[in-house]
Rosetta silent file (secondary structure, phi, psi, omega in degrees, C-alpha in Angstrom):
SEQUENCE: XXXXXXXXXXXXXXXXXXXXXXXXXXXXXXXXXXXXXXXXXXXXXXXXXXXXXXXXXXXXXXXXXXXXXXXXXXXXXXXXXXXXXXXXXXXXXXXXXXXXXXXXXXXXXXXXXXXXXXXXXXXXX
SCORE:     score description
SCORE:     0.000 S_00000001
   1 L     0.000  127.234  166.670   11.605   -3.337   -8.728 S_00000001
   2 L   -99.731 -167.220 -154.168   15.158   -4.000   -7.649 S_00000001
   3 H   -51.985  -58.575 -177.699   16.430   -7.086   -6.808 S_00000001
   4 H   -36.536  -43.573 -173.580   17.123   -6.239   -3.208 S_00000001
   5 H   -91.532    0.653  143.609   13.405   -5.267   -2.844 S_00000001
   6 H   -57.984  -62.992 -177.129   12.199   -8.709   -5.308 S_00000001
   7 H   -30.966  -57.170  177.130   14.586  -10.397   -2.566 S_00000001
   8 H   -50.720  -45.761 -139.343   11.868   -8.512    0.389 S_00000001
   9 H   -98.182  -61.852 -168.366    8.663   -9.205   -1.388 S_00000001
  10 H   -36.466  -35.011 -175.273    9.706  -13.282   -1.611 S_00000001
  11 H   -91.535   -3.683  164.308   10.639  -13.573    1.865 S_00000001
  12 H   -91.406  -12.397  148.535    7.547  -11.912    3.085 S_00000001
  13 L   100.958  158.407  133.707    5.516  -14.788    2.220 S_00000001
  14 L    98.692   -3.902  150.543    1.362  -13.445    0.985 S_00000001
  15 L   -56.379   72.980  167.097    2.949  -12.110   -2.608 S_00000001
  16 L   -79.877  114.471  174.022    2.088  -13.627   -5.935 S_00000001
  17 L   -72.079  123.242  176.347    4.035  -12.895   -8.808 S_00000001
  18 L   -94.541  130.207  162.676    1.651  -12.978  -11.843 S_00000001
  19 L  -132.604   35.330  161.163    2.412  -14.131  -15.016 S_00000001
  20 L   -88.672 -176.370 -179.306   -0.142  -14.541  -16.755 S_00000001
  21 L   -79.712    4.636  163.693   -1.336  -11.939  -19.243 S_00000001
  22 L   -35.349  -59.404 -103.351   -4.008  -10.776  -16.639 S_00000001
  23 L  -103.254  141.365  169.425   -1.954   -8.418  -14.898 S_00000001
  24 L   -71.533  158.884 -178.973   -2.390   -4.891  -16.290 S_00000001
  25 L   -63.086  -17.406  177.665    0.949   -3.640  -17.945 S_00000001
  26 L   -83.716    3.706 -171.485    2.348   -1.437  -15.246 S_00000001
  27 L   -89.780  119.250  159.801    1.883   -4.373  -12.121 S_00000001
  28 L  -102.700   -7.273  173.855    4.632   -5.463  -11.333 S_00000001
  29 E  -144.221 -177.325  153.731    3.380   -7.825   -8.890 S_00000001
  30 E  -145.439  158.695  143.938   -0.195   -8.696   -7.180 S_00000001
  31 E  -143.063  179.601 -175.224   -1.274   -9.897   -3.844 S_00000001
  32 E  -110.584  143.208 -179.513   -4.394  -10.484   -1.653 S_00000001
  33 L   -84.628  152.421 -174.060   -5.503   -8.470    0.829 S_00000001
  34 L  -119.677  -34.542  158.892   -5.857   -9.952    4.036 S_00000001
  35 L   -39.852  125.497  142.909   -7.421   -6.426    5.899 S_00000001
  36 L   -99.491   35.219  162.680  -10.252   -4.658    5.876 S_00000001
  37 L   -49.320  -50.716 -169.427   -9.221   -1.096    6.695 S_00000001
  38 L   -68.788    9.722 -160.768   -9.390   -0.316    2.847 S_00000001
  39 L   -63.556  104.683   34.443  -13.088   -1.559    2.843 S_00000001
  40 L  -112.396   30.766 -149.599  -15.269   -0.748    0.928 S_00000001
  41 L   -95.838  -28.766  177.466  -12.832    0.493   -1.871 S_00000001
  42 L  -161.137  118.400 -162.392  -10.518   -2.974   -1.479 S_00000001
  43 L  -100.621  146.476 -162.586  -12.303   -5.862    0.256 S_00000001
  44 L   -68.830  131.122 -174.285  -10.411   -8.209    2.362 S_00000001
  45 L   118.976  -28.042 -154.790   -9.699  -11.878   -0.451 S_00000001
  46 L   -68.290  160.212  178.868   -9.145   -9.012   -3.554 S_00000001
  47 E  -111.066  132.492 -167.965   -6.368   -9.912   -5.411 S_00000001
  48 E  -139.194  121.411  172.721   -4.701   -6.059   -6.145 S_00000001
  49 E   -84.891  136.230 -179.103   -1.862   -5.416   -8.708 S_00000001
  50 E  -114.220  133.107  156.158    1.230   -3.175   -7.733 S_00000001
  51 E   -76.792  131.754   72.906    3.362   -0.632   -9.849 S_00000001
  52 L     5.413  -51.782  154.305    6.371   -0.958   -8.391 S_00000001
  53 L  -109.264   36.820  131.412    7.947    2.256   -9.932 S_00000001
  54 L   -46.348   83.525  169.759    4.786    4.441   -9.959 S_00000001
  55 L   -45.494  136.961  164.855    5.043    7.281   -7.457 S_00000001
  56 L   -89.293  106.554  160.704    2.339    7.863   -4.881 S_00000001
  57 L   -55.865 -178.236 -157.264    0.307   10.836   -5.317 S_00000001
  58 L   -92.800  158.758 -144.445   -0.805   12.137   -2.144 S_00000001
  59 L    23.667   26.822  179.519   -4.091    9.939   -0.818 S_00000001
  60 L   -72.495  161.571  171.453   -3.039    7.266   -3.249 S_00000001
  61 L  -109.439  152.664 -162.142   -3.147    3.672   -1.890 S_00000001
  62 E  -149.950  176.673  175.397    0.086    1.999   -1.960 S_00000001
  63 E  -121.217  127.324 -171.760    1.550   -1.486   -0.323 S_00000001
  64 E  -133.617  147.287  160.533    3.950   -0.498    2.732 S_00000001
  65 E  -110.502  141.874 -169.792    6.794   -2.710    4.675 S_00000001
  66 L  -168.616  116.072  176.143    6.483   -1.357    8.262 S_00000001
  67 L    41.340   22.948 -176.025    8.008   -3.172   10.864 S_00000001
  68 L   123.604  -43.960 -162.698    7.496   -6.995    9.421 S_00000001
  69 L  -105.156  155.983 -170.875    4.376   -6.345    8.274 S_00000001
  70 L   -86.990  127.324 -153.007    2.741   -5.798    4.792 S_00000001
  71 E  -116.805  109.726  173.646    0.576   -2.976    4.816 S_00000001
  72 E  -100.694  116.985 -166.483   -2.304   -1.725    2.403 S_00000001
  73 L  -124.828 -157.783  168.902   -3.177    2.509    2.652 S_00000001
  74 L  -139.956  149.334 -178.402   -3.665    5.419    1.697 S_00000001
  75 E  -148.232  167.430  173.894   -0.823    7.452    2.792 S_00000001
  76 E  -175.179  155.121  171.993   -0.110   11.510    2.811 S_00000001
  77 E  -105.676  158.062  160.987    2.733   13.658    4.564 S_00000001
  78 L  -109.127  163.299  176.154    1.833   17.061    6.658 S_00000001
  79 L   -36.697  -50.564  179.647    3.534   19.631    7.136 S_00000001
  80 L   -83.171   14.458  137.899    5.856   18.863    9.549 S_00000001
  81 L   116.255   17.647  170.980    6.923   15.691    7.560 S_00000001
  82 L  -118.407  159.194 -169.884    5.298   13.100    8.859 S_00000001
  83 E   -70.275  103.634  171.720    4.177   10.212    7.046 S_00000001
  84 E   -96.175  108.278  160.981    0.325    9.218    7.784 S_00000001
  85 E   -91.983  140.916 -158.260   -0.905    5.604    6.165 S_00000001
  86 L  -136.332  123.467  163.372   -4.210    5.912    6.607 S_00000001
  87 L   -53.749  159.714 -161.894   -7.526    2.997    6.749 S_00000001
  88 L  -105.098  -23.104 -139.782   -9.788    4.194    3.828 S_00000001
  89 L  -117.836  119.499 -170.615  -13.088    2.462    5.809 S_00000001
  90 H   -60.411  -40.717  139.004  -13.597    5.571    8.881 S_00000001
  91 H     2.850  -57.735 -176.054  -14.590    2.433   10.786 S_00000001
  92 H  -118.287   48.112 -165.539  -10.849    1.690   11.013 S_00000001
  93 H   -83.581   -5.725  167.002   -9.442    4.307   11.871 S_00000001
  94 H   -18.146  -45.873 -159.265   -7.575    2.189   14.603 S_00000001
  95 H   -84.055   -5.382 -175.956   -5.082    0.908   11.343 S_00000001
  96 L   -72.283  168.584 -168.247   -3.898    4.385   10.981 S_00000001
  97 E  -161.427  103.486  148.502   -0.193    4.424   11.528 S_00000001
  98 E   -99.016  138.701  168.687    2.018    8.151   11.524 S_00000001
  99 E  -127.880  151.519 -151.293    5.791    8.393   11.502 S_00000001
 100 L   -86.340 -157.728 -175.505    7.490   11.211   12.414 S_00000001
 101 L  -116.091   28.266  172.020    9.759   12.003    9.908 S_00000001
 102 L  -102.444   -8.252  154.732   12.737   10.801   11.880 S_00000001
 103 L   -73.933  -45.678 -162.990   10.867    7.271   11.624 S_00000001
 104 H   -13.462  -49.448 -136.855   10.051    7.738    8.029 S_00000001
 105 H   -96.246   -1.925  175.129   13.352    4.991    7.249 S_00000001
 106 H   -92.247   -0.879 -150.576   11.694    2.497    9.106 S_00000001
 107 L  -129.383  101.311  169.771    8.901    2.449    6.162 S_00000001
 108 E   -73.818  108.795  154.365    9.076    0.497    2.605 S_00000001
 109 E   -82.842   87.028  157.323    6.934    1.762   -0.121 S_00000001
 110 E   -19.467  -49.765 -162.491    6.619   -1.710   -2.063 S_00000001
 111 E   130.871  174.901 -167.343    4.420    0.795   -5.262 S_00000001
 112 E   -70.868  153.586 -174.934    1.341    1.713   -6.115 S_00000001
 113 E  -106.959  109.847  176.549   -1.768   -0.074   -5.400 S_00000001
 114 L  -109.334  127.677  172.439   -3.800    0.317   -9.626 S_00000001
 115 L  -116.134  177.241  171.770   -7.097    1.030   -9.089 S_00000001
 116 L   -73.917  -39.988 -171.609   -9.578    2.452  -11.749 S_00000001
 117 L  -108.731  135.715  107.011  -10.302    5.068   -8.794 S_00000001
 118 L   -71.143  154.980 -156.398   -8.594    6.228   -6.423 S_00000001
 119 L   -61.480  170.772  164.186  -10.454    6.426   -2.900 S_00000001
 120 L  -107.864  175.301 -162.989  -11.166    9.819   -1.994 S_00000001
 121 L   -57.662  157.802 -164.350   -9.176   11.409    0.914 S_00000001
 122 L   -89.962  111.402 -161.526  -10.341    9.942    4.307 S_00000001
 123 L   -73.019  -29.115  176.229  -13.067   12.669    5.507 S_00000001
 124 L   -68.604  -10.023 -165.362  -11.921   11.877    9.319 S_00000001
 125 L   -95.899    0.000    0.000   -8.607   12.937    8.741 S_00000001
């Protein structure tokens, strides 16, 4: 993580840096979810560890900065380039959020969300 983006994660407040020897080795950070879009795959209270330099495969869940707020997805691009984060729980599909790809720059990928699993692709989509 660089600093500038350590600087981001402090000042958004809902971050705990862990340091105990919990943390799997690639997390660079964890925090608790406060949503349930990702439901039932990551239930709103879990405490979820982030890679921080891990690249997001395509339906991977990740931690997004998007307009102030911290964001937990699934994300994928389309053809035409834009950027879908996508609720996991069909239920919610309300929480989706696409940017075109002339938004894209408005949009932080924080890292990876490590799961055991990843979710499978969102069947509504």
């Amino acid at each position: 993580m660089t600093e500038e983006e350590r600087k981001l994660v402090e000042e958004m407040g809902g971050f705990v840096f862990d340091e105990a020897g919990t943390a799997p080795e690639a997390a660079g950070f964890s925090l608790c979810i406060t949503e349930d879009c990702m439901s039932p795959y990551i239930r709103p209270g879990q405490k979820v560890y982030v890679s921080p330099v891990q690249k997001l495969s395509e339906f991977e869940v990740g931690i997004f900065y998007l307009d102030g707020k911290v964001l937990c997805r699934q994300w994928c691009e389309d053809l035409a380039g834009t950027l879908h984060l996508l609720a996991a729980d069909p239920g919610r599909a309300d929480a989706n959020i696409s940017l075109s790809r002339q938004e894209r720059g408005r949009c932080l990928c924080l890292g990876r969300v490590l799961l055991d699993k990843t979710p499978p692709a969102p069947l509504y989509f």
